[in-house]
LOFI-491568 format. One line per field, with one value per residue: residue in three letters; x negated, y negated, z negated of N, C-alpha, C in turn. Coordinates in nm, 4 decimals. Each point is the difference from the previous one (the first is absolute). Example, Ala and Ser with C-alpha at 12.3 -4.5 7.8 and 13.67 -1.06 7.14 Angstrom:
% residues 2
residu = [ALA, SER]
n.x = [-1.3190, 0.0350]
n.y = [0.5690, -0.1050]
n.z = [-0.7800, 0.0720]
ca.x = [0.0890, -0.0820]
ca.y = [-0.1190, -0.1190]
ca.z = [0.0000, -0.0060]
c.x = [-0.0900, 0.0770]
c.y = [-0.1200, -0.1090]
c.z = [0.0000, -0.0730]
***
This chain:
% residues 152
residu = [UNK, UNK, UNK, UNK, UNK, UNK, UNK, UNK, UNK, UNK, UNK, UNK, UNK, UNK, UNK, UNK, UNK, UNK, UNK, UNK, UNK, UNK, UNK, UNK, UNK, UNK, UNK, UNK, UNK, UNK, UNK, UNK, UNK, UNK, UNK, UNK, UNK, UNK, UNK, UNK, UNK, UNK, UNK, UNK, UNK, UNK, UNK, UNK, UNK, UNK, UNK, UNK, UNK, UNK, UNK, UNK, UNK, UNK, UNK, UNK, UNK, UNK, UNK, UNK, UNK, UNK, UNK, UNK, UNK, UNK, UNK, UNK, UNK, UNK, UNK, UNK, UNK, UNK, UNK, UNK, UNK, UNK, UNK, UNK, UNK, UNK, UNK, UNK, UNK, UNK, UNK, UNK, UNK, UNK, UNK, UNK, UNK, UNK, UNK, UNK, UNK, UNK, UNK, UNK, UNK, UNK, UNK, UNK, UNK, UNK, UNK, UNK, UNK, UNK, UNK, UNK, UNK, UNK, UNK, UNK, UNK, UNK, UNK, UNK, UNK, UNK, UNK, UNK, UNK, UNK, UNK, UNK, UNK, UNK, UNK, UNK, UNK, UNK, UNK, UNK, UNK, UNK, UNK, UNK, UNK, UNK, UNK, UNK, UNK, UNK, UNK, UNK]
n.x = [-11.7230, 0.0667, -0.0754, 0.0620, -0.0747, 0.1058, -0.0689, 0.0019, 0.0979, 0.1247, 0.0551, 0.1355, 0.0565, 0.0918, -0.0031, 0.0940, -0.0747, -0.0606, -0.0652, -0.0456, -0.0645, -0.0896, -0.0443, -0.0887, -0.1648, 0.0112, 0.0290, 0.0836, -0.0119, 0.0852, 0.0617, -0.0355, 0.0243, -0.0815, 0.0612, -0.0369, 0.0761, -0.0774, -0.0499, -0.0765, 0.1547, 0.0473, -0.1419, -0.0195, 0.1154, 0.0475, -0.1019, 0.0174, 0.0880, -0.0750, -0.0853, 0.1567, -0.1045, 0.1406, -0.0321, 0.0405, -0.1474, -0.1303, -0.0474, 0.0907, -0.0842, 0.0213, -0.0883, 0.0870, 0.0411, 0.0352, -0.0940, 0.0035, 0.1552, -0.0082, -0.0200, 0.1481, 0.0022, 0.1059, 0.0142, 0.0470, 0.0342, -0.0632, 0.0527, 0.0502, -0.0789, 0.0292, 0.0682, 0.0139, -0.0946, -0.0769, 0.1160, 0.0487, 0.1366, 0.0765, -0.0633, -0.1219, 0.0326, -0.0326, -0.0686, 0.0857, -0.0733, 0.0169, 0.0756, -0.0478, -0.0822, 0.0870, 0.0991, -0.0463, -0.0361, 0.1142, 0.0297, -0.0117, 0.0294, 0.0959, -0.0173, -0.0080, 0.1349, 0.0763, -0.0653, -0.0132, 0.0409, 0.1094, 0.0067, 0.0692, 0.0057, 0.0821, 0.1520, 0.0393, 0.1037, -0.0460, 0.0170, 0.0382, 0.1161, -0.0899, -0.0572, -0.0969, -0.0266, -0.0220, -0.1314, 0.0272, -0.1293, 0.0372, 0.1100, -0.0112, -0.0282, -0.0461, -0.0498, 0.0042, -0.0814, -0.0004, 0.0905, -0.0570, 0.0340, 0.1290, 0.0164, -0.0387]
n.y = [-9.0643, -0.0548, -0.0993, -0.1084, -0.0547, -0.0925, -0.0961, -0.0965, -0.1403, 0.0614, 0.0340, 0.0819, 0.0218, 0.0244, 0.0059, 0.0607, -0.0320, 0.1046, -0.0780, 0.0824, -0.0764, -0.0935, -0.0451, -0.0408, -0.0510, 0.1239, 0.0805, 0.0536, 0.0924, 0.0662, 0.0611, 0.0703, 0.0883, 0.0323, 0.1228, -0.0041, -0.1165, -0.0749, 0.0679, 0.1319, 0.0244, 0.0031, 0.0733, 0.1048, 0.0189, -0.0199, -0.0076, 0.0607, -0.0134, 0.0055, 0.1210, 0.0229, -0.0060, -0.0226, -0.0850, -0.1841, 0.0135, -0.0866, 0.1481, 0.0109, 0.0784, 0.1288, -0.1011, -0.0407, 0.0560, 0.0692, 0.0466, 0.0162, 0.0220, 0.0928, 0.0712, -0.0235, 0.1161, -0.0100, 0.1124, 0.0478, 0.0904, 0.1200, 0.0960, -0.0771, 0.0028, 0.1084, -0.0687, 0.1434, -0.0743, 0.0954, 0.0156, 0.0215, -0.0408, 0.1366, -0.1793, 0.0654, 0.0175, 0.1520, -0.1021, -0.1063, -0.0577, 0.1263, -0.0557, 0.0712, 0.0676, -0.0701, 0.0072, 0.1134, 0.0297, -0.0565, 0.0392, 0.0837, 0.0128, -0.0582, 0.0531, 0.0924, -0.0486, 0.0294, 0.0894, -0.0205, -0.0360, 0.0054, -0.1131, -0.0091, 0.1612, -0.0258, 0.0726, 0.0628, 0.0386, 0.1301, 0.0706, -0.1224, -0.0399, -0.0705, -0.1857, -0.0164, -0.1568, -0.0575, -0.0742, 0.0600, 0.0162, -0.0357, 0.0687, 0.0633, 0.1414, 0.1292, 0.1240, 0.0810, 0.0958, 0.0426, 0.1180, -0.0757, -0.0387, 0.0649, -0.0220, -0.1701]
n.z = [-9.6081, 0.0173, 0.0617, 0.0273, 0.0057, -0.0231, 0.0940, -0.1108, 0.0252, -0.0121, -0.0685, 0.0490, -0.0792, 0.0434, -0.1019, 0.0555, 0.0915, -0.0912, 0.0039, 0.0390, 0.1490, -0.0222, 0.1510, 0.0402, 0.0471, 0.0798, -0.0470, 0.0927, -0.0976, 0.1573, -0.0887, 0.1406, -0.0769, 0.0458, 0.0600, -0.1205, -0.0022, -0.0419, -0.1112, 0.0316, 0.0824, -0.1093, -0.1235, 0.0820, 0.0184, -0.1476, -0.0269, 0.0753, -0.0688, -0.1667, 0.0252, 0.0705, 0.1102, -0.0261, -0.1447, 0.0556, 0.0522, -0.0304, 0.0745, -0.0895, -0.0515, 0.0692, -0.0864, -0.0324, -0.1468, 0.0007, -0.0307, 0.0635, 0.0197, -0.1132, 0.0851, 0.0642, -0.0512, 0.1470, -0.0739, 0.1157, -0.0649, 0.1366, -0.0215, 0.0387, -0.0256, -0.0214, 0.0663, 0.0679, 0.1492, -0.0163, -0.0689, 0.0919, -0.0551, -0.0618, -0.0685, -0.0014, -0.1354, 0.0443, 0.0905, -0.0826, -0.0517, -0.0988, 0.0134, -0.0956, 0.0581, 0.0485, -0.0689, -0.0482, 0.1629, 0.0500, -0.0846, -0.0325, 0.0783, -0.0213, -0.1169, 0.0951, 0.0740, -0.0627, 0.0219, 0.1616, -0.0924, -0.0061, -0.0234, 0.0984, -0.0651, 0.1138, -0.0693, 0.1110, 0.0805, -0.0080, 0.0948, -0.0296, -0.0176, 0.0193, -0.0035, 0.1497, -0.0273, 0.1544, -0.0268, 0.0884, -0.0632, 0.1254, 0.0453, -0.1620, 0.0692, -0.1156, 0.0743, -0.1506, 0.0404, -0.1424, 0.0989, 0.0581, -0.1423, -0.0308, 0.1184, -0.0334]
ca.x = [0.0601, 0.0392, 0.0702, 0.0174, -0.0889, 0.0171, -0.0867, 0.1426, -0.0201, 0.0935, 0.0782, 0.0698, 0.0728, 0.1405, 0.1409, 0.1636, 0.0304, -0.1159, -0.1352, -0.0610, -0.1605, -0.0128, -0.1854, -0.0612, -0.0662, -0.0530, 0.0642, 0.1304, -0.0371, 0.0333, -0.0895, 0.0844, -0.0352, 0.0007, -0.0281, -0.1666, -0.1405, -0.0162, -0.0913, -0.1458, -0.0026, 0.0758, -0.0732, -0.0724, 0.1008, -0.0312, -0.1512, 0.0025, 0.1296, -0.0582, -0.1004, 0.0236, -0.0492, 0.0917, -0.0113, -0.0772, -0.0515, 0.0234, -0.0304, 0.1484, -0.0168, 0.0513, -0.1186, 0.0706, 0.0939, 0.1291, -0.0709, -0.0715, 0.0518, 0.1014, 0.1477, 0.1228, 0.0247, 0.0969, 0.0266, 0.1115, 0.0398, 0.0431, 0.0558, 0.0424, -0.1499, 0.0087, 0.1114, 0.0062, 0.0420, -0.0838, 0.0850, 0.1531, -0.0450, -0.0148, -0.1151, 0.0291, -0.0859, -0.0754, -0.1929, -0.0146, 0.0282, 0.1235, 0.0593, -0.0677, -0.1135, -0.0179, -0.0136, -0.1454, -0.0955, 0.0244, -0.0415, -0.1678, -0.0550, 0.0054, -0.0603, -0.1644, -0.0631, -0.0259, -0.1346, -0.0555, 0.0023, 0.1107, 0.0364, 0.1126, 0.0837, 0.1474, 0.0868, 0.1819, 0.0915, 0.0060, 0.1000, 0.0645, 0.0034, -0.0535, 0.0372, -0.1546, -0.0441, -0.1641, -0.0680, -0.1476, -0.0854, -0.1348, -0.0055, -0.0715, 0.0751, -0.1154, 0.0608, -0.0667, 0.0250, -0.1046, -0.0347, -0.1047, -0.1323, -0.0476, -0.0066, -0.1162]
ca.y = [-0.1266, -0.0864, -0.1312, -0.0865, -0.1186, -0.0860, -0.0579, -0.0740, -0.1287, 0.0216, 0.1447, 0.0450, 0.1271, 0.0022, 0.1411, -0.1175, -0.0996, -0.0649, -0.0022, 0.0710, -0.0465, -0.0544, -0.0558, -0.1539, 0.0432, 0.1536, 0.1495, 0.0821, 0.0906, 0.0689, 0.0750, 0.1288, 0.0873, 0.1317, 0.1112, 0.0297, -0.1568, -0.0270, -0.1658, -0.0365, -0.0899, -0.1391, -0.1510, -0.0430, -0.0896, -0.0844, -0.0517, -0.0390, -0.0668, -0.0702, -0.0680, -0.0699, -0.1442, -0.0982, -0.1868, -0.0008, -0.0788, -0.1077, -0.0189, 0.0228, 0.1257, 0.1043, 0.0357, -0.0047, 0.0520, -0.0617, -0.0124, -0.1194, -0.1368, -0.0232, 0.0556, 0.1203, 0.1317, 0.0484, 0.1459, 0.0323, 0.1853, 0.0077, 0.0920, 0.0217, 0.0098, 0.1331, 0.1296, 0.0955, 0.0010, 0.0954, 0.0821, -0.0582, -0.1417, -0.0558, 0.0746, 0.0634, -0.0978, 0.0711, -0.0077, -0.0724, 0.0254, 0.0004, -0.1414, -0.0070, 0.0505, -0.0726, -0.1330, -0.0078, -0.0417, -0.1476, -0.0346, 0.0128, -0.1028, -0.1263, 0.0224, 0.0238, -0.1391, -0.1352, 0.0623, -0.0379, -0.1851, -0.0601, -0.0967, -0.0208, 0.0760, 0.0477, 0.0957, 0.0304, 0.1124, 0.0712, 0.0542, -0.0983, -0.0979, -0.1102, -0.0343, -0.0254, -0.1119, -0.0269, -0.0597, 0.1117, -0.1247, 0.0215, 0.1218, 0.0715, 0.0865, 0.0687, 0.1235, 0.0567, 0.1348, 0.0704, 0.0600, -0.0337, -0.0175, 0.1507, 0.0438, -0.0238]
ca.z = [-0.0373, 0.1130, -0.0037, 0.1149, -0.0268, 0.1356, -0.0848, -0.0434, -0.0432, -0.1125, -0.0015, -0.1596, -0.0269, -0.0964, -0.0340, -0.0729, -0.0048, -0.0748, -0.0037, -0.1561, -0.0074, 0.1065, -0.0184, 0.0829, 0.1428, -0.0371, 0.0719, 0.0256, 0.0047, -0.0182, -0.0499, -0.0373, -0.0761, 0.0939, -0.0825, -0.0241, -0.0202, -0.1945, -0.0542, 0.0767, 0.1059, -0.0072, -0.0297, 0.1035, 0.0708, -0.0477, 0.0036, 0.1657, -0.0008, -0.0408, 0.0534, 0.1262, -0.0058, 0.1427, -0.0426, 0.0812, -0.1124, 0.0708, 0.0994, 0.0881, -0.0064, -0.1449, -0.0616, -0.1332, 0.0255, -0.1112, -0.1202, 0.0550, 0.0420, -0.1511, 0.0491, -0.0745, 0.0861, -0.0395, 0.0090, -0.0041, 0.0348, 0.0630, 0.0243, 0.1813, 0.0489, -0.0741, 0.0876, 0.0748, 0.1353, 0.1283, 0.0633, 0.0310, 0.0105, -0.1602, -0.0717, -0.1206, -0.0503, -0.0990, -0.0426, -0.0663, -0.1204, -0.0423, -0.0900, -0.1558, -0.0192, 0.1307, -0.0707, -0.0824, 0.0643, 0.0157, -0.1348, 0.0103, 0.1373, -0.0581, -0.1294, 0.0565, 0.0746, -0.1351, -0.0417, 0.1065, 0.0068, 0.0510, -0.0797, -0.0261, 0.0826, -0.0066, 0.0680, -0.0281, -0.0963, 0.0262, 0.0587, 0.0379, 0.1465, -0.0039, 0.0818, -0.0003, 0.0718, -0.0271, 0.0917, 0.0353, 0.0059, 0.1546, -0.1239, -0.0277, -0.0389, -0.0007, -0.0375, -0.0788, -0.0151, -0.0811, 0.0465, 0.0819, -0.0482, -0.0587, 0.1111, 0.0068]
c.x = [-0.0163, 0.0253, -0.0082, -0.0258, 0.0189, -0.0600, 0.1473, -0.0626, 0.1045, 0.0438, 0.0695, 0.0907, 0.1411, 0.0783, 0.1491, -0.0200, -0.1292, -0.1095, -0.1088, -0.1595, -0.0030, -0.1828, 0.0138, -0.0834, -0.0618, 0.0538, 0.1271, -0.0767, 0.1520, -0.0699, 0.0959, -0.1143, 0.0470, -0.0061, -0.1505, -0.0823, -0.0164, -0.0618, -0.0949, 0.0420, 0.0621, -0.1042, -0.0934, 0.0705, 0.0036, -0.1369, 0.0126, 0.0939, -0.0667, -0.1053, -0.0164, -0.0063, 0.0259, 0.0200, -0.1053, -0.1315, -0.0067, -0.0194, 0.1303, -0.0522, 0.0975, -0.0472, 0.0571, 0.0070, 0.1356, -0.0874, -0.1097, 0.0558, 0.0981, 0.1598, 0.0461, 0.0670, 0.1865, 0.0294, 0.1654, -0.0074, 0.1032, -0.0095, -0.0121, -0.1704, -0.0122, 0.0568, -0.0829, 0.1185, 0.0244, 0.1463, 0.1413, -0.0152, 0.0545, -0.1350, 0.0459, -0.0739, -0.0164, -0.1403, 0.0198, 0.0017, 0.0797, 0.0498, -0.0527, -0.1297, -0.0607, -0.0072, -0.0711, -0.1253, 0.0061, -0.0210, -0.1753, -0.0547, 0.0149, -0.0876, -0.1757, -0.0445, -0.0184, -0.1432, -0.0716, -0.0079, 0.0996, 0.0575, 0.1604, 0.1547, 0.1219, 0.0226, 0.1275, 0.0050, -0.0230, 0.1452, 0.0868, 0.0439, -0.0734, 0.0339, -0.1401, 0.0065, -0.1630, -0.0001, -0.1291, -0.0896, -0.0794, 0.0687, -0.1241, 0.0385, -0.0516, 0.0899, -0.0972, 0.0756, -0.0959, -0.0169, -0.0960, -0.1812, -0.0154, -0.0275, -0.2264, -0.1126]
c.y = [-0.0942, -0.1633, -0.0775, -0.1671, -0.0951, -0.1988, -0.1160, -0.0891, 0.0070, 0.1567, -0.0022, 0.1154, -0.0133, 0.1275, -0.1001, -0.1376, -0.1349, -0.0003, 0.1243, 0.0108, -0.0605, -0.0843, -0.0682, 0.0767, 0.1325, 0.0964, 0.0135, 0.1363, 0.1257, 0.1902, 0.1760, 0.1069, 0.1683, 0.1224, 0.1034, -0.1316, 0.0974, -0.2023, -0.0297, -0.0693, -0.1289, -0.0846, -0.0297, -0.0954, -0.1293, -0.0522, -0.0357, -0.1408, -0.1481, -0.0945, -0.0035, -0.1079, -0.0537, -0.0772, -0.0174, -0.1316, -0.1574, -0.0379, 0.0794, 0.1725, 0.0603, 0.0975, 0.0102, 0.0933, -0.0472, -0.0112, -0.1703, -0.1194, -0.0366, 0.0513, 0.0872, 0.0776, 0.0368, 0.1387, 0.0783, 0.1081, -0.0095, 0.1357, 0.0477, -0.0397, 0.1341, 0.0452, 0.0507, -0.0549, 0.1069, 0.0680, -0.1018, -0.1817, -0.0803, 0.0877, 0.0875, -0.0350, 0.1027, 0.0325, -0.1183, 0.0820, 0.0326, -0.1695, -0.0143, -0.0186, -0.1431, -0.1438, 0.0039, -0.0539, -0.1105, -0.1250, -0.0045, -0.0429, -0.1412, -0.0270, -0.0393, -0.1382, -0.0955, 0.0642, -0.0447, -0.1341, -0.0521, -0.0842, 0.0412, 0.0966, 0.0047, 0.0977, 0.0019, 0.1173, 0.0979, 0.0654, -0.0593, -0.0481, -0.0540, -0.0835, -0.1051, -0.0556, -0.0150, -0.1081, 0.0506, -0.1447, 0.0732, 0.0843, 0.0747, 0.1244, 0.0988, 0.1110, 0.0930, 0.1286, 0.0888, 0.1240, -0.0455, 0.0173, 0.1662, 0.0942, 0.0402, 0.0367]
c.z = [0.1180, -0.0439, 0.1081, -0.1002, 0.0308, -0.1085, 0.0237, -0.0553, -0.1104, 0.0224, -0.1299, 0.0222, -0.0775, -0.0095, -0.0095, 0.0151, -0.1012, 0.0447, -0.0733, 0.0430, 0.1126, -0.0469, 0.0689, 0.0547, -0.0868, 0.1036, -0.0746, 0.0265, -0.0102, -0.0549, -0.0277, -0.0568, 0.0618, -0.1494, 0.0131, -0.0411, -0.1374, -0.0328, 0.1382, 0.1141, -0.0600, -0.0336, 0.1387, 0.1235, -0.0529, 0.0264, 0.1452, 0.0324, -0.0105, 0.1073, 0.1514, 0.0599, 0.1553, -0.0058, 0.1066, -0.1002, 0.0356, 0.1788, 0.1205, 0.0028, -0.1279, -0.0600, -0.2029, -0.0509, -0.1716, -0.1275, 0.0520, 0.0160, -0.1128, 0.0835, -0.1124, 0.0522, -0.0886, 0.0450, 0.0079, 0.0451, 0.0982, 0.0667, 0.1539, 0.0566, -0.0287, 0.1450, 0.0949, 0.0685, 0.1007, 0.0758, -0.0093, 0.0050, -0.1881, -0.0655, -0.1528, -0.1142, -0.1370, -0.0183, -0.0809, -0.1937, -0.1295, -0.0823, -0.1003, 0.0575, 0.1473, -0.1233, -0.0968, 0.0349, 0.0557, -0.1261, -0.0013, 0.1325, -0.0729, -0.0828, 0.0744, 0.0549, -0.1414, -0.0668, 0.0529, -0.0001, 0.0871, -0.0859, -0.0043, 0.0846, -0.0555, 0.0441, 0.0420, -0.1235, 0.0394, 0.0381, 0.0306, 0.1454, 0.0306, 0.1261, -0.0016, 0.0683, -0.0132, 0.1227, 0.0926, 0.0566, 0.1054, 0.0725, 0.0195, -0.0529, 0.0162, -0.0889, -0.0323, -0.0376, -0.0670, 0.0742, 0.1171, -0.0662, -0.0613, 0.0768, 0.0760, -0.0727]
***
């Protein structure tokens, strides 16, 4: 499982033209779902997510983290973090997850951060167009890969 973290003063998400989530200061949590995750990498991604600590505190350090600062975590499936670069120059994007079984765990990633004490998560749409506005606050931008820690 794969995500890209990026820390936001606003962020939102539209399908058509609607609105369907949007937060104030938290994470833009893009979130692809590789083939083989299960629960164990999503609640552990999740918990990490949580207790990422790139808020900065009162001494201009980034020492925070979203459970600390009452942040809100917006979650958008993303697929194309899945692709196989290694050959030619179109990626391929069959190490991503089958569609059922990718939005099951995106679901439950969500589900985990609201376990984790996340006051307040949004989503897009799954499979959807989507269309992702954000404010990257510093930027701050932190990339999370569950194959690194199964590895260890």
């Amino acid at each position: 499982m794969k995500a890209v973290i990026q820390r936001v003063s606003q962020a939102a998400v539209c399908v058509d033209g609607a609105t369907v989530g949007e937060i104030g200061r938290g994470y833009l949590i893009l979130l692809g779902v590789m083939n083989g995750d299960g629960e164990a990498q999503a609640a552990l991604l999740a918990k990490k997510c949580a207790e990422l600590r790139v808020n900065e505190d009162e001494n201009g350090k980034m020492n925070r983290s979203l459970l600390d600062i009452g942040g809100e975590a917006l979650v958008v499936s993303q697929f194309t973090l899945c692709a196989d670069v290694s050959h030619g120059r179109r990626p391929s994007f069959t190490p991503s997850a089958p569609p059922q079984e990718a939005d099951r765990l995106y679901r439950y990633f969500c589900a985990q951060l609201e376990q984790n004490g996340v006051q307040k998560v949004q989503t897009g749409v799954f499979g959807a167009d989507m269309q992702v506005s954000l404010v990257n606050d510093g930027p701050v931008t932190i990339l999370y890969d569950t194959d690194l820690w199964n590895r260890k």
